[in-house]
C-alpha positions as CSV (number, residue, x, y, z in Angstrom):
1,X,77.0,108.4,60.8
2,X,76.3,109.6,57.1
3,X,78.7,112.5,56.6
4,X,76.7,115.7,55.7
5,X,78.1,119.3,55.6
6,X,75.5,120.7,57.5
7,X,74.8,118.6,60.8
8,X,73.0,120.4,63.8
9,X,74.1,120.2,67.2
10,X,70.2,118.9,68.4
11,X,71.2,115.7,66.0
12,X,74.7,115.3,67.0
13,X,73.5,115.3,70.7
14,X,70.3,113.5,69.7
15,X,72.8,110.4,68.0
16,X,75.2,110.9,71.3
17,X,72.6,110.3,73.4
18,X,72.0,107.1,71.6
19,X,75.7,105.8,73.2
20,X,75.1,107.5,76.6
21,X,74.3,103.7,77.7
22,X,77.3,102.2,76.0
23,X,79.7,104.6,77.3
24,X,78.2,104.7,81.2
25,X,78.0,100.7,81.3
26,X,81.7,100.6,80.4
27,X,83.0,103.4,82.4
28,X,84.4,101.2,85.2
29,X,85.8,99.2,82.8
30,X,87.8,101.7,81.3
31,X,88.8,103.4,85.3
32,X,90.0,100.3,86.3
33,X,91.4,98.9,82.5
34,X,93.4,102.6,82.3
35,X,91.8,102.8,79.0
36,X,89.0,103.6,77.3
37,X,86.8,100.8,76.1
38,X,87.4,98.7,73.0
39,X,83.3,98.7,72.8
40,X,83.6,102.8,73.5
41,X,85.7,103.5,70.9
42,X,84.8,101.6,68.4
43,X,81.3,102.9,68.4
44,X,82.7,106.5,69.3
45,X,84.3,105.3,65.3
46,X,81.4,104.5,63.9
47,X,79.2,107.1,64.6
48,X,82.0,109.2,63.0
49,X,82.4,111.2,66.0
50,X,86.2,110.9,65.7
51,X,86.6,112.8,62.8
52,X,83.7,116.0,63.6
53,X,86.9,118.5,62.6
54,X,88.0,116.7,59.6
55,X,87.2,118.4,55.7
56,X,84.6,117.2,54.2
57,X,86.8,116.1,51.5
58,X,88.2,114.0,53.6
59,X,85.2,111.9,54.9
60,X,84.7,114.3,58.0
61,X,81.8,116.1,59.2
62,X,83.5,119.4,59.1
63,X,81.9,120.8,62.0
64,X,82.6,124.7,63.2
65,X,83.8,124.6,66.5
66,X,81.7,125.4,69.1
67,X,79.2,122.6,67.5
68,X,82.0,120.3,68.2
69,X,83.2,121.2,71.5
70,X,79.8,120.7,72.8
71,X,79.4,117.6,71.8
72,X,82.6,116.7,73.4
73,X,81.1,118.5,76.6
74,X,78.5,116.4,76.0
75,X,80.2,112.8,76.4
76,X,82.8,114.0,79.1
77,X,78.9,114.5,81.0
78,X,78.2,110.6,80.4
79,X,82.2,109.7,81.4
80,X,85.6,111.9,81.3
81,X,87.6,109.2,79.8
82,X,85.5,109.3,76.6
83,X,85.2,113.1,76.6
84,X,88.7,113.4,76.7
85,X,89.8,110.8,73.9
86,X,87.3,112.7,71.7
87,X,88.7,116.3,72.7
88,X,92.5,114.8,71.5
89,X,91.4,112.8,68.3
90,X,89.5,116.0,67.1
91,X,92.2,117.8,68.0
92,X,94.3,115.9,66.0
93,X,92.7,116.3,63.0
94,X,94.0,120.1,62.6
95,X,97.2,119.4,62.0
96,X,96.3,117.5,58.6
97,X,96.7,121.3,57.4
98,X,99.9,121.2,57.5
99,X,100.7,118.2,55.4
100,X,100.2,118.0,51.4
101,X,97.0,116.6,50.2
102,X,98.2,113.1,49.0
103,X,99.1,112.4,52.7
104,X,95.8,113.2,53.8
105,X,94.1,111.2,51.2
106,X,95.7,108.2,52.1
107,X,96.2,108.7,56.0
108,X,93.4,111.3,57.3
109,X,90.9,109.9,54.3
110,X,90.3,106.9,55.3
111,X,86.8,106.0,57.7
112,X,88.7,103.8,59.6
113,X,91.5,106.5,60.7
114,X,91.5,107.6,64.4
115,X,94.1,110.2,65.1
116,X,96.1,110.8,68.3
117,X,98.6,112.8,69.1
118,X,101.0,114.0,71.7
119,X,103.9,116.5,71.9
120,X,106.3,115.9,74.5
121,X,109.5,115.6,74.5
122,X,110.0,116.3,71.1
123,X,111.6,112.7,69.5
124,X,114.6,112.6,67.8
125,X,115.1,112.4,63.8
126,X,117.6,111.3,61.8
127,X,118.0,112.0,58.2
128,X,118.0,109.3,56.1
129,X,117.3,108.0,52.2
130,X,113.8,109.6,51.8
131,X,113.2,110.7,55.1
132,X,114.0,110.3,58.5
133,X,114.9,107.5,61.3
134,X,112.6,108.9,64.1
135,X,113.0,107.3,67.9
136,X,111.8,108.8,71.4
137,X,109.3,108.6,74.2
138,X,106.0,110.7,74.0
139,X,104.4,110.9,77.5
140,X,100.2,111.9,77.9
141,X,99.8,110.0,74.9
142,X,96.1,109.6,75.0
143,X,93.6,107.5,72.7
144,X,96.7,106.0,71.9
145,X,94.6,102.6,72.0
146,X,92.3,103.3,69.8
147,X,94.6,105.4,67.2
148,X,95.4,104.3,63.8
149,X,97.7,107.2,63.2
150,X,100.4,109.3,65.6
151,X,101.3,112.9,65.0
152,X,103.8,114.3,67.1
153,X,106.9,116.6,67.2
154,X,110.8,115.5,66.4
155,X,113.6,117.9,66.0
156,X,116.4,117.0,63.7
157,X,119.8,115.5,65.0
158,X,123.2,115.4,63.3
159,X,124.8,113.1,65.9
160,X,124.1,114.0,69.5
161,X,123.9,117.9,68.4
162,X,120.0,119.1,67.2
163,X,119.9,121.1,64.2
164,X,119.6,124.2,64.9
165,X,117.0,126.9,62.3
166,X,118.7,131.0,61.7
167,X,117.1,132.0,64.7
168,X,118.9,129.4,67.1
169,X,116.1,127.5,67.5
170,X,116.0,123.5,67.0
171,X,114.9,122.3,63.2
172,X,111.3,121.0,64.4
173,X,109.1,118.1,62.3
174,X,105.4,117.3,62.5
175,X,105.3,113.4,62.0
176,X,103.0,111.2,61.3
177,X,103.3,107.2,61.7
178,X,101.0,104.7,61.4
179,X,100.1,103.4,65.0
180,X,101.1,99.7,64.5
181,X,105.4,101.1,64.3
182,X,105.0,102.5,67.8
183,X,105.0,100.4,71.2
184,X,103.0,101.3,74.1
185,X,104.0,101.5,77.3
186,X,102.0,100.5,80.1
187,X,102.7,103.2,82.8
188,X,99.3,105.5,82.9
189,X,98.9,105.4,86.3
190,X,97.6,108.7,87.6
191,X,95.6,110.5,90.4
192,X,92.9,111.1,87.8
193,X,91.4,110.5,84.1
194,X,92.3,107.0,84.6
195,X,90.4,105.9,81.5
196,X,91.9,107.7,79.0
197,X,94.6,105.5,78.7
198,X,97.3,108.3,78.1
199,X,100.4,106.5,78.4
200,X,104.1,106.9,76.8
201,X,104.4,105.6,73.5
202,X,107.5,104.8,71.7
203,X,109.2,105.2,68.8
204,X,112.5,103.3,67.6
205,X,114.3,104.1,64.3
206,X,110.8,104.1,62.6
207,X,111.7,105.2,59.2
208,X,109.1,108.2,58.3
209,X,108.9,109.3,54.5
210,X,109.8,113.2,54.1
211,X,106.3,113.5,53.0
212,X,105.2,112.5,56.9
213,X,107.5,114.3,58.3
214,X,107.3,118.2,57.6
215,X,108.3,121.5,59.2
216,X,106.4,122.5,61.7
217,X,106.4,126.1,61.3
218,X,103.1,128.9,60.9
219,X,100.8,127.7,58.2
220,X,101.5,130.0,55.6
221,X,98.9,128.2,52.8
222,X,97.4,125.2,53.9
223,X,96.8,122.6,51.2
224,X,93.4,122.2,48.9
225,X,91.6,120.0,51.0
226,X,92.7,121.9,54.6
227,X,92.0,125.7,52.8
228,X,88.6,126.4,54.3
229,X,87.6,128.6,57.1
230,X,88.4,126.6,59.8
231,X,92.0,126.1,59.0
232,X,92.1,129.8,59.3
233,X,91.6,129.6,63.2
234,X,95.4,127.5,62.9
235,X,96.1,125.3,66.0
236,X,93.4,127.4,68.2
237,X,90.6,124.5,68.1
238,X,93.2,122.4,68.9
239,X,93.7,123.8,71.9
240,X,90.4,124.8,72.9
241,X,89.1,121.2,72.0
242,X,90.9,120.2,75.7
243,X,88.1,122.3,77.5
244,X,85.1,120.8,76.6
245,X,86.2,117.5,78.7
246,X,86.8,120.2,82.1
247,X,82.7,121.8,81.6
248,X,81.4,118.4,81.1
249,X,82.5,116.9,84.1
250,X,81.5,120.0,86.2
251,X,78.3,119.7,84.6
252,X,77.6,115.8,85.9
253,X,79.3,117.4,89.0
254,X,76.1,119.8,89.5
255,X,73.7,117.5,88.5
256,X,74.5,114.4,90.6
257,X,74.8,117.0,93.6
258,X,71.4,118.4,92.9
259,X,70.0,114.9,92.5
260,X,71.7,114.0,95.8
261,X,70.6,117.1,97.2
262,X,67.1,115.9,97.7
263,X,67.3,113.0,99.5
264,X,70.5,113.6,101.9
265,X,69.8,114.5,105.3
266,X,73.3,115.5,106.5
267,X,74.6,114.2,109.8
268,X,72.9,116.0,113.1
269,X,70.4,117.4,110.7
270,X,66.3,117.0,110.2
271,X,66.1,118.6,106.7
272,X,67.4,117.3,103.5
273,X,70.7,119.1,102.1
274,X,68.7,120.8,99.3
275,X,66.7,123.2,102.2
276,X,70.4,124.3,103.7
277,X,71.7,127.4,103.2
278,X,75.2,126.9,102.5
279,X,75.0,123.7,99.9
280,X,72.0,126.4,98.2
281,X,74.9,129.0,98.2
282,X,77.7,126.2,96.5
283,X,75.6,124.7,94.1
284,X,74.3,128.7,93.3
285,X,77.8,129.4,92.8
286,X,79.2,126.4,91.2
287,X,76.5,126.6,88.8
288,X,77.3,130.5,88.0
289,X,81.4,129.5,87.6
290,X,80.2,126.7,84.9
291,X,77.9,128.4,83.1
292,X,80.5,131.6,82.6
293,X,83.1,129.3,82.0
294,X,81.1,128.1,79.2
295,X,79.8,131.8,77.7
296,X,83.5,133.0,77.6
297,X,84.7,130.0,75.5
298,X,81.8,129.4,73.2
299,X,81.1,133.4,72.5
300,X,85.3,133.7,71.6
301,X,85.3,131.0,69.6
302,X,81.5,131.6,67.9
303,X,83.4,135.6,67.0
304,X,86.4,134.0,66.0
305,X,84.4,131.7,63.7
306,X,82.6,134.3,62.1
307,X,85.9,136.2,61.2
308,X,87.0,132.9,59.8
309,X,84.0,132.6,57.6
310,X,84.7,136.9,56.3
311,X,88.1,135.4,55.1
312,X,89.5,136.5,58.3
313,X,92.5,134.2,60.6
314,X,93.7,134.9,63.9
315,X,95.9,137.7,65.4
316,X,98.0,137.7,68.3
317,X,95.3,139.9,70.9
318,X,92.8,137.1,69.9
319,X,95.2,134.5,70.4
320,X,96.2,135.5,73.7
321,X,92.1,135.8,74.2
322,X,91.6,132.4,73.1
323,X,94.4,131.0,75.5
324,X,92.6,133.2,78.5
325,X,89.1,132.2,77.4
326,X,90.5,128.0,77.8
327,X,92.3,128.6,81.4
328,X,89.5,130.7,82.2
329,X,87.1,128.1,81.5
330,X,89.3,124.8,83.2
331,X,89.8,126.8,86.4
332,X,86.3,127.9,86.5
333,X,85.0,124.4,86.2
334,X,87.2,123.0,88.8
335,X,86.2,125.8,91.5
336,X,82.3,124.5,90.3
337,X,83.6,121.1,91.4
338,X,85.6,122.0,94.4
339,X,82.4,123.5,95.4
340,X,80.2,120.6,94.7
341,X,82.5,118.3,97.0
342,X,81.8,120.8,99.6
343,X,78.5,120.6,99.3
344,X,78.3,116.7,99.1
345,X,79.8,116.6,102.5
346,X,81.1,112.8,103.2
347,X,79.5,111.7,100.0
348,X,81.6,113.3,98.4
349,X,84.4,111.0,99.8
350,X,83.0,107.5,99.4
351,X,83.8,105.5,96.7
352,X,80.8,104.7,95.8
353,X,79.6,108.2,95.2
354,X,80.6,109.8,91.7
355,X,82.0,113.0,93.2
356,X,85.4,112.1,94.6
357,X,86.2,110.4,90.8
358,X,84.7,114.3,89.4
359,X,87.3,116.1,91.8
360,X,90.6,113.7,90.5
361,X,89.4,113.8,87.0
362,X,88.9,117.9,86.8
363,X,92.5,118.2,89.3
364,X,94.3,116.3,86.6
365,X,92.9,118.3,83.3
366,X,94.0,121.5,85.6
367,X,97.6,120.3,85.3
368,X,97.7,120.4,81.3
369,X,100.2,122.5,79.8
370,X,97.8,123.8,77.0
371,X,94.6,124.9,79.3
372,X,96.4,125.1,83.2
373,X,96.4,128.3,85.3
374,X,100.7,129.0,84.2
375,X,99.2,129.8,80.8
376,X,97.4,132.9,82.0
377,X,101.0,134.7,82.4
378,X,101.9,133.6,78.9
379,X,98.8,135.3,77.8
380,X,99.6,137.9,80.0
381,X,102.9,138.8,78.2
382,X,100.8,139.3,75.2
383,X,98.7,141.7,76.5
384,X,101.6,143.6,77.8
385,X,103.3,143.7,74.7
386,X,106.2,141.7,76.2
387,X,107.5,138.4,74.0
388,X,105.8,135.4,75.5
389,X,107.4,132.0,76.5
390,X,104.2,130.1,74.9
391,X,105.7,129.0,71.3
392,X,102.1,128.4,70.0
393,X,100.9,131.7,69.6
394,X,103.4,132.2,66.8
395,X,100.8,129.7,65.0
């Protein structure tokens, strides 16, 4: 795809559609491989898709958000497991910003770079000659497969004891390591989102330059290339970005009901399921929780955008807002599948049917730390003026 500043979102879904036979024909591939395709992602490459949040400066397409997070929608529709890889390598791309611009150059600059990332546990650091020994296990690592580059957390160690900042806290790095030092382990097996191939990855003493590895602390300046509006919204499309995948897979959810909807005729019944009451009521009402789901996100993060663009960045009421708007949304699109399995009635338990793979998949993305139903009370602490356990909204 030729980068160009200005991209609509009719082309980026007119070029997306263009895959939609690549990534449905290897959809089963990538269930039962517990990875996305090689054939996926490589063309998911290509088309530059991976890098729709990356500066222009940096051979991205520089995308505002909402124009990205529906074409993420967008491909979780055609299969999760591709939605999702997209969702976390875009997501990736943020945290260039914090990172100096000679990194970025060689790392974030290059066509052929596909980020991943993943935060948990923390690994450990060692200080060495130029930089740090760095060794752990990441879990939910996902697009690690495709990745050419690892970002992730690692607190500082002097011994067994971690090094600890003036508030008491552990001395926390952003790292970044080219994929080829880490090892995967083969251990994503998993109720749900099968595809995306989000298994542990490890690191062992893999010497990362001080350059690479850098404080992760609130963005005070970002660098040159990371200085433009969006950098303003901090780690808030990063976030957000793991919704898009939730709305896209209850939007194939609704459709293939609808489509199945007018040729069903339920057991001990003469009509077809689209002239019943009830499955009229659930599809009404799992249309209505997708399509609000979908207004609260995009109209927070379409205002937030705007303030961006008037110089503005991000306080903590819009924060909180932003974290609402995300669990809002991933709850709300798992009630709009919950209520398409009720109106599939037994197809919705055969394997054959889509709908039993749509209620795993959304069940799983309802578990996430960053988007699940616990971070409403985090947001809630906000609103209350209380101190919230979430660290993020200090960013």
């Amino acid at each position: 795809m030729k980068t160009n500043r200005i991209l609509s979102l009719d082309g980026l879904l007119e070029r997306a559609a263009e895959l939609e036979p690549l990534v449905r024909e290897n959809a089963p591939k990538a269930e039962a491989d517990r990875r996305l395709s090689a054939a996926v992602a490589d063309a998911l490459r290509d088309a530059g898709f991976y890098r729709m949040f990356r500066p222009h400066s940096r051979g991205g397409l520089d995308l505002d958000p909402v124009t990205g997070f529906r074409v993420i929608e967008e491909f979780a529709r055609m299969d999760s497991a591709a939605g999702w890889n997209l969702a976390i390598a875009n997501a990736t791309e943020l945290f260039g910003a914090w990172y100096s611009d000679e990194v970025t150059e060689q790392s974030f600059g290059q066509p052929e770079t596909v980020m991943a990332g993943a935060w948990n546990p923390p690994r450990r650091a060692v200080a060495v000659d130029g930089g740090y020994h760095v060794s752990g296990t990441t879990v939910f690592s996902s697009n690690c497969h495709a990745a050419t580059w690892l970002n992730g957390l690692a607190q500082i160690y002097d011994g067994d004891a971690p090094c600890l900042d003036a508030s008491g806290a552990p001395q926390t790095l952003l790292t970044l390591v080219p994929m080829h030092e880490a090892s995967i382990l083969d251990n994503w097996n998993t109720l749900g989102m099968s595809g995306t191939g989000s298994h542990d990855v490890v690191l062992d003493k893999v010497f990362v330059p001080s350059e690479r590895a850098v404080p992760f602390v609130p963005l005070e300046k970002p660098p040159g290339a990371y200085s433009g509006p969006f950098h303003r919204l901090s780690i808030w499309p990063a976030v957000a970005a793991q919704v898009p995948p939730a709305l896209g897979i209850a939007r194939a959810a609704i459709d293939d009901v609808i489509e199945l909807a007018t040729h069903k005729t339920p057991s001990q019944s003469s009509t077809t399921l689209r002239h019943r009451s009830v499955a009229q009521m659930q599809i009404a009402q799992a249309e209505g929780e997708l399509t609000a789901a979908q207004a609260s996100l995009y109209s927070i993060f379409d205002t937030m955008w705007q303030r961006a663009l008037d110089g503005d960045g991000v306080d903590m009421r819009q924060r909180a807002q932003c974290q609402i708007a995300c669990s809002h949304a991933v709850v709300s699109a798992a009630r709009a599948v919950d209520l398409v399995h009720a109106a599939a009635g037994a197809s919705a338990i055969r394997n054959e049917q889509p709908f039993q793979k749509y209620f795993r998949d959304i069940h799983v993305i309802t578990q996430h730390a960053f988007v699940g139903a616990a971070r409403f009370e985090s947001a809630g602490q906000v609103l209350l003026g209380l101190e919230s356990d979430w660290p993020f909204f200090n960013f």
